[in-house]
C-alpha positions in Angstrom: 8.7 -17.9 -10.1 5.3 -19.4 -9.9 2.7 -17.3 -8.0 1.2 -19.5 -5.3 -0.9 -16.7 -3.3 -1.5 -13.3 -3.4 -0.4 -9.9 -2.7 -0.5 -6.2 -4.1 -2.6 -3.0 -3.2 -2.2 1.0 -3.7 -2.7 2.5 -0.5 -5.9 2.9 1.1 -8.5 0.6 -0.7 -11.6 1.2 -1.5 -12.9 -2.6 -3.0 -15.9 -3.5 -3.8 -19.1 -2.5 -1.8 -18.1 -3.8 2.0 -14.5 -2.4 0.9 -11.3 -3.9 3.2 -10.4 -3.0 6.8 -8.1 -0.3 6.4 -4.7 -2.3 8.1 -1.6 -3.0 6.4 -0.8 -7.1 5.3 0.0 -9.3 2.6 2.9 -7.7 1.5 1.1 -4.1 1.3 -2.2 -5.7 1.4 -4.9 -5.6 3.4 -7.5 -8.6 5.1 -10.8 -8.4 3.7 -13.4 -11.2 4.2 -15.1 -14.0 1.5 -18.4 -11.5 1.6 -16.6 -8.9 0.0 -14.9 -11.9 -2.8 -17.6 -14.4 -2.6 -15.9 -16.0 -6.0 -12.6 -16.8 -4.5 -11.5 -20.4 -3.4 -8.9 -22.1 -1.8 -7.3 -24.8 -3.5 -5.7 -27.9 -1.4 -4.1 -30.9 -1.2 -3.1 -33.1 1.7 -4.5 -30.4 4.2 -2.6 -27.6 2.7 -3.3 -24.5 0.9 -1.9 -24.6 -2.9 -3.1 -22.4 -5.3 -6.2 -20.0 -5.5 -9.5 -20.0 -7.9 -12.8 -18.6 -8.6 -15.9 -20.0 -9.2 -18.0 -20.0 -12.6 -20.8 -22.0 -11.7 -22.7 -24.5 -9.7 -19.7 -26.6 -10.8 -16.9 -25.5 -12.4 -13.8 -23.4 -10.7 -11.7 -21.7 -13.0 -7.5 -21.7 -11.7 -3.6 -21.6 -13.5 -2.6 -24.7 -15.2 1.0 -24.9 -13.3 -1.2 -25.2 -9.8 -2.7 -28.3 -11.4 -0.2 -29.9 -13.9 1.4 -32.3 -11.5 -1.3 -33.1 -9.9 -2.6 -34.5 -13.4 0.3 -36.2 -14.8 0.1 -38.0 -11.3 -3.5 -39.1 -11.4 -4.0 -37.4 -7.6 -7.3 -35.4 -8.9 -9.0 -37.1 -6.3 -6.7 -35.8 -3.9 -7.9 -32.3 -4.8 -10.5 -30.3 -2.4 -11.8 -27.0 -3.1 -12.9 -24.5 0.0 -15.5 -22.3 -0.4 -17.5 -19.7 1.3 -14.7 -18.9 4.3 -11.8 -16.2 4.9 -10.1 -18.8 6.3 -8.4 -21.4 4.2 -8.2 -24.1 6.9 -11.4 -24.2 8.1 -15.1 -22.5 7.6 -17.6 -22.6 4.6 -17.7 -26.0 2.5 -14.6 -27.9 1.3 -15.4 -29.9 -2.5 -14.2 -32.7 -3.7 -12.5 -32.4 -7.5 -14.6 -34.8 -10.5 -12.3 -33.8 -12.5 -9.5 -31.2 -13.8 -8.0 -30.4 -17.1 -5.6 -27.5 -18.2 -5.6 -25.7 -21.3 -4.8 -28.6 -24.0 -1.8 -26.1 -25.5 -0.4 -25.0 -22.0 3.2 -24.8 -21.9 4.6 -25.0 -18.7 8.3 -23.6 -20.1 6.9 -20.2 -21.2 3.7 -20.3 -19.1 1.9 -19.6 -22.5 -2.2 -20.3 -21.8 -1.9 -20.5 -18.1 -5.1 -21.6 -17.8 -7.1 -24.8 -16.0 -10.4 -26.3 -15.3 -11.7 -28.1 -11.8 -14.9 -29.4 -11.9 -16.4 -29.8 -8.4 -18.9 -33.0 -7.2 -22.4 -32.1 -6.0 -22.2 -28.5 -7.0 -22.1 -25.1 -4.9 -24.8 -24.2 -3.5 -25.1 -20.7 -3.5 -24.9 -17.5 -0.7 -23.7 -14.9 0.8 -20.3 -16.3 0.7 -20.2 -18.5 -2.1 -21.4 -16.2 -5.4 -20.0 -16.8 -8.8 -17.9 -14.1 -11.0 -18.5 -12.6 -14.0 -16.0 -12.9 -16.9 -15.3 -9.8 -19.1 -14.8 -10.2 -22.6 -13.5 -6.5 -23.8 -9.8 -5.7 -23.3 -9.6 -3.1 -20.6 -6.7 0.0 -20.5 -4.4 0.9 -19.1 -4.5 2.5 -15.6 -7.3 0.8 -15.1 -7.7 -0.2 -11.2 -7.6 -4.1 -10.4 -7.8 -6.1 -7.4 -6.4 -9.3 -6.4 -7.5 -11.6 -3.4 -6.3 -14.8 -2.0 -4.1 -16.5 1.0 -0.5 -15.6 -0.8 2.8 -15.0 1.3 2.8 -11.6 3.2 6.1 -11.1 1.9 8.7 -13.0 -0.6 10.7 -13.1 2.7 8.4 -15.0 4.6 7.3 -18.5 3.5 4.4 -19.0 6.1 0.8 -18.4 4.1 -1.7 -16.4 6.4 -5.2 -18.1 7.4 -7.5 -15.3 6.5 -7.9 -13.7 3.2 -5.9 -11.1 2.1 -6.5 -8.2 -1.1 -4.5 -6.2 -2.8 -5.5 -3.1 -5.3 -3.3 -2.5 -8.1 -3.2 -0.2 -11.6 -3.2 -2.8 -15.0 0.0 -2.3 -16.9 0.4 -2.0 -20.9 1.7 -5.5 -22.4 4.4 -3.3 -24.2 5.9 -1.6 -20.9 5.2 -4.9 -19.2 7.6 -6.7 -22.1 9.9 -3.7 -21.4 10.4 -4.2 -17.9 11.1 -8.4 -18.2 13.0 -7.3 -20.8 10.8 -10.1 -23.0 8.2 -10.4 -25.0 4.8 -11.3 -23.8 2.1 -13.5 -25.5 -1.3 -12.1 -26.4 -3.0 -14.4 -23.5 -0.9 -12.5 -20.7 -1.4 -9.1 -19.4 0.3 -7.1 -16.4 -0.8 -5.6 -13.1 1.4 -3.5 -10.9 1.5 -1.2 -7.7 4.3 0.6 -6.0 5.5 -2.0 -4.2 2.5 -4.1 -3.9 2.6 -7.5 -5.9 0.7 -11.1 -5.9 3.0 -13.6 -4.2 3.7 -17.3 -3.8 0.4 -18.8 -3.2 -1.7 -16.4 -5.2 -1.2 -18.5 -8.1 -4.6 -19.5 -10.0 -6.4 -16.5 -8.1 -8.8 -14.4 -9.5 -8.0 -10.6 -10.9 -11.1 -8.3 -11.2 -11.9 -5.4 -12.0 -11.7 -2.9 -8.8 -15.2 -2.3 -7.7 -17.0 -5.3 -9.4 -17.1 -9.1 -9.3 -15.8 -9.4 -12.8 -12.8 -10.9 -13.8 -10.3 -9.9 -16.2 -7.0 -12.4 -15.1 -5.5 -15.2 -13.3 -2.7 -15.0 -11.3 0.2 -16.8 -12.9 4.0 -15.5 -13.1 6.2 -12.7 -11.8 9.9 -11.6 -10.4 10.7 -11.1 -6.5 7.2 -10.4 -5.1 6.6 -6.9 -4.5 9.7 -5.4 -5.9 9.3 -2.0 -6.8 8.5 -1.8 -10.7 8.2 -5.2 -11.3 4.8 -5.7 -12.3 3.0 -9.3 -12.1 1.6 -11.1 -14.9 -1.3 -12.8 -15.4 -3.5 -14.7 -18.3 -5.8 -12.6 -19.9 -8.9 -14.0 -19.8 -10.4 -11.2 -22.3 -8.1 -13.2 -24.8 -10.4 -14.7 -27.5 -8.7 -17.9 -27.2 -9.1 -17.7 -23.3 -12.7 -17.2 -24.0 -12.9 -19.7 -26.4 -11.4 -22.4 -23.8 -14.1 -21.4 -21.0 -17.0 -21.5 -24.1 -16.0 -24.9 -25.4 -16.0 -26.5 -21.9 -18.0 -24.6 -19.3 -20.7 -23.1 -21.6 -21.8 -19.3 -22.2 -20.3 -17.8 -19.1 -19.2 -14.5 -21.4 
């Protein structure tokens, strides 16, 4: 299923510098504040929460393709706001309208191949405490390597109701080949694997930004996985270290990398 939120942590987390109050939520997460992700976004549409993001610049916000592909083919762009700067996804910081969106132009929503999608924000972000943009990182990274995922995602696949306040989750990346293993398919070059003990992005995650624990730097955006938080079932998510990934963010956004 589609990941519309987040989830996803290894015990006690230490984040990035403000770390996350040391209490158990979002399906073995824990609530952390936009300070600490001043990057992430809430993406909405008719008053509700829908998908995740993270901003690049004064105007661009970088998300999944399958948040925004039916929102395209049905011309409601306009209908698109983007909060920013607040923990809380109804309320707080400043809520953007869309100019425009476009996904990857070889997205395929069967296999989820070059999950990948562009919003481009009127007026611009003005920038703060809260509202920061993140770094992209253009080097594969290993193995092992701790990640962190943030976002307003289901607090367990049980449980349909999304939380108001921001939620994070820490989590060890995961080899493409023991990913493939696991699904029991193979995965394209643009996807890579993140996975805890029972810790998991969930519904509502999707689109979300995946850094690099201890930095503002991302490596992946939440897009696909099996039964949130099942116990060695690791979530995937485009790579944005990918050269084509890269490309994409070069040919339309500029030299963020």
């Amino acid at each position: 299923m589609f990941r519309l939120v987040v989830v996803v942590l290894l015990g006690v987390l230490s984040l990035v510098a403000g770390g996350v109050p040391n209490e158990a939520r979002v399906v073995h997460g824990q609530p952390t504040e936009i300070t600490v992700f001043p990057y992430l976004v809430s993406l909405q549409q008719f008053n509700s929460h829908i998908c995740g993001g993270s901003i690049l610049n004064e105007q661009w916000v970088l998300t999944a393709a399958h948040c925004l592909k039916t929102i395209i083919d049905n011309n409601q762009v306009s209908t698109l706001k983007i909060r920013a700067g607040s923990s809380e996804w109804p309320h707080g910081g400043v809520l953007m309208s869309a100019e425009t969106a476009f996904m990857h132009e070889y997205y395929d929503p069967r296999t989820l191949l070059n999950d990948i999608a562009l919003i481009k924000v009127y007026g611009g972000f003005v920038y703060s405490d809260t509202i920061q943009p993140v770094g992209i990182l253009t080097s594969p990274i290993r193995s092992g390597k701790s990640v962190v995922v943030s976002g307003w995602g289901q607090l367990a696949a049980s449980n349909p109701q999304l939380p108001t306040h921001v939620q994070a989750v820490e989590m060890k990346f995961y080899s493409n080949q023991d990913c493939a293993k696991t699904y029991g398919r193979a995965l394209f070059d643009t996807m890579v694997c993140a996975i805890g003990p029972v810790q998991d992005a969930c519904n509502g995650d999707s689109g979300g930004p995946l850094v690099i624990s201890g930095s503002r730097t991302q490596v992946g955006v939440v897009s696909w996985g099996v039964r949130c938080s099942d116990a060695g079932l690791p979530g995937v998510y485009t790579d944005l270290t990918n050269p084509e990934m890269i490309g994409f963010l070069q040919r339309n956004v500029g030299n963020l990398v």
